[in-house]
ZADO-1210 file (C-alpha; in nm, 4 decimals, padded with zeros to 6 digits):
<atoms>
<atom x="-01.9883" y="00.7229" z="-01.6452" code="UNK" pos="1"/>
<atom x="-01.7686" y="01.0021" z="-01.7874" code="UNK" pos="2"/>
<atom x="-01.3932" y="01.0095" z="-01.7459" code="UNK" pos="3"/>
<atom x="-01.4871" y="01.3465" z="-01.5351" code="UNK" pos="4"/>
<atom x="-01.6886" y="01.2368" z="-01.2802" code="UNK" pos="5"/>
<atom x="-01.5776" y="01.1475" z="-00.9192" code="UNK" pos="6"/>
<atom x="-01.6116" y="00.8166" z="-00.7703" code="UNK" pos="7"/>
<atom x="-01.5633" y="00.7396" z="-00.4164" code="UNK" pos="8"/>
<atom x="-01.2689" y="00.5024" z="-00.3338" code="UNK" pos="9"/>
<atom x="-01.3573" y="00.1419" z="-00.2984" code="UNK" pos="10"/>
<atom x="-01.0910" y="-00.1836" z="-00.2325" code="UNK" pos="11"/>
<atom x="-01.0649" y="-00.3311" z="-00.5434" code="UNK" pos="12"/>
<atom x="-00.7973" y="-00.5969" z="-00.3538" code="UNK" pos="13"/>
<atom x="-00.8125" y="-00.5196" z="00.0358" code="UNK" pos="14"/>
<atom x="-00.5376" y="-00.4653" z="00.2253" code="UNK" pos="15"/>
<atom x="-00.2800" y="-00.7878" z="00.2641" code="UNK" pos="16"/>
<atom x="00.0479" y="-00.8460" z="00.3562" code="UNK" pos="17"/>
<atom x="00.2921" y="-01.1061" z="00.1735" code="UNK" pos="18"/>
<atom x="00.6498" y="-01.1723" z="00.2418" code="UNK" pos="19"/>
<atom x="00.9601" y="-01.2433" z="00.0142" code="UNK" pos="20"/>
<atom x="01.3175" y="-01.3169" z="00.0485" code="UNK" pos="21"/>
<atom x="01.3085" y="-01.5686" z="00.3400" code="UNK" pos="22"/>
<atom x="01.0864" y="-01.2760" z="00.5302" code="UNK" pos="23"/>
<atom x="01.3482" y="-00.9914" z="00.4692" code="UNK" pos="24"/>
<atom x="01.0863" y="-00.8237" z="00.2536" code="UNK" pos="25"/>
<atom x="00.7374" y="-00.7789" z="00.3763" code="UNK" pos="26"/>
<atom x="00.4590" y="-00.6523" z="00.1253" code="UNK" pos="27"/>
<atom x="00.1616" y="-00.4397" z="00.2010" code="UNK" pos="28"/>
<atom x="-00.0729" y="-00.4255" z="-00.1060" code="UNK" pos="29"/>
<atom x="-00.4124" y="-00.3173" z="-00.1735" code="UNK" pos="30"/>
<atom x="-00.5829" y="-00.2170" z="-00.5307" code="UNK" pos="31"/>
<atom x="-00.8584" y="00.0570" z="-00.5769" code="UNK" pos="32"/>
<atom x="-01.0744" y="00.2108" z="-00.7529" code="UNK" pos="33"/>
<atom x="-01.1359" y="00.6094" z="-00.7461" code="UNK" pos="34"/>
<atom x="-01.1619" y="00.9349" z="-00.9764" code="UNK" pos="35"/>
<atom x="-00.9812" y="01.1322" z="-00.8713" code="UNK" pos="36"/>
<atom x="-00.6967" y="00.8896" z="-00.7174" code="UNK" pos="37"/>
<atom x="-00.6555" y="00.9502" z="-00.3454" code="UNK" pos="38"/>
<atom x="-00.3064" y="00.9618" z="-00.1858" code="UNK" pos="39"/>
<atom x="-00.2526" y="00.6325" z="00.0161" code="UNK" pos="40"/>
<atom x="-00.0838" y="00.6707" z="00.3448" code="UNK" pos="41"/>
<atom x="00.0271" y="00.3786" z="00.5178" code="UNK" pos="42"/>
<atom x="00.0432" y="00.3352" z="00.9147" code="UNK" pos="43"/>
<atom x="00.1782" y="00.0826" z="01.1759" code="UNK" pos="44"/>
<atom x="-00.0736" y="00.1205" z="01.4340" code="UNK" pos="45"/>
<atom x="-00.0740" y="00.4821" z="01.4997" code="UNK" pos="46"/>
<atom x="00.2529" y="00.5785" z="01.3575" code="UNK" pos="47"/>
<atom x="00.2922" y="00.6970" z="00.9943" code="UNK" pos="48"/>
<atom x="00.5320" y="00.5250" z="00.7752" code="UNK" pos="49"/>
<atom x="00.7544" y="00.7042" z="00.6007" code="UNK" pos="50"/>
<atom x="00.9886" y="00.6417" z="00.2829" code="UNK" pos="51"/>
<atom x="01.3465" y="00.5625" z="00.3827" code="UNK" pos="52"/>
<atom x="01.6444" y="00.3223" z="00.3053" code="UNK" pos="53"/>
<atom x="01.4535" y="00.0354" z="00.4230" code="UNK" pos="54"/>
<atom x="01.0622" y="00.1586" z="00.3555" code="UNK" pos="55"/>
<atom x="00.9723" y="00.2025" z="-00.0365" code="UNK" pos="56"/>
<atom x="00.6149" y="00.3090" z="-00.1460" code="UNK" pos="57"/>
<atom x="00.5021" y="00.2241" z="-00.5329" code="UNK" pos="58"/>
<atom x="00.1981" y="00.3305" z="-00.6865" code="UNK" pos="59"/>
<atom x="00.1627" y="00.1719" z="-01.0393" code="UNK" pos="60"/>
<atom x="-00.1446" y="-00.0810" z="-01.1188" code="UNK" pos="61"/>
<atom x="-00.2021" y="-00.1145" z="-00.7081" code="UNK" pos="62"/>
<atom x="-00.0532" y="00.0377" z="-00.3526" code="UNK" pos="63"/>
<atom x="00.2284" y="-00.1168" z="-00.2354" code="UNK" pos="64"/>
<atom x="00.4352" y="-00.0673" z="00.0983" code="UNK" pos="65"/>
<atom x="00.8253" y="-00.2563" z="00.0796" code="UNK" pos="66"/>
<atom x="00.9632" y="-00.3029" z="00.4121" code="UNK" pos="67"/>
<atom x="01.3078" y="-00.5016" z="00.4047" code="UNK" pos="68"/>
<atom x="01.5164" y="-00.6112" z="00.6700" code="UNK" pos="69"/>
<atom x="01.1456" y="-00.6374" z="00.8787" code="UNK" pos="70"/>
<atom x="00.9785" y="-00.9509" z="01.0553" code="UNK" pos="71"/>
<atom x="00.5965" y="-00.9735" z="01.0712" code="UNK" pos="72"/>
<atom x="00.5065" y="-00.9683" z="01.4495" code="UNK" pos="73"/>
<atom x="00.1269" y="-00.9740" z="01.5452" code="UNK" pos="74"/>
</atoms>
């Protein structure tokens, strides 16, 4: 396969969610694999999440969503 050609996205690590810091800090992360690289948008049920003080989005080797000061509720 050349460097050029486009491959559909596929979950190299699905979707999970991890906390840190006693459960101040909850971690979305998912790795993938795609040419080109897709733009990940993250959601809470229907609503968009956004970057703010308290919401941080990193894109380096995987996805990540940082949510501090949050509790995981089901």
């Amino acid at each position: 396969m050349g460097i050029s050609e486009d491959l559909p996205p596929s979950f190299t690590q699905k979707p999970q969610l991890r906390q840190e810091d006693e459960g101040n800090k909850l971690l979305f992360e998912c790795s993938l694999l795609a040419h080109p690289l897709p733009e990940i948008q993250w959601y809470r049920g229907d609503e968009k999440l956004s970057e703010n003080s308290r919401t941080v989005f990193s894109d380096h080797t995987d996805r990540t969503a940082e949510i501090y000061g949050g509790s995981r509720t089901r």
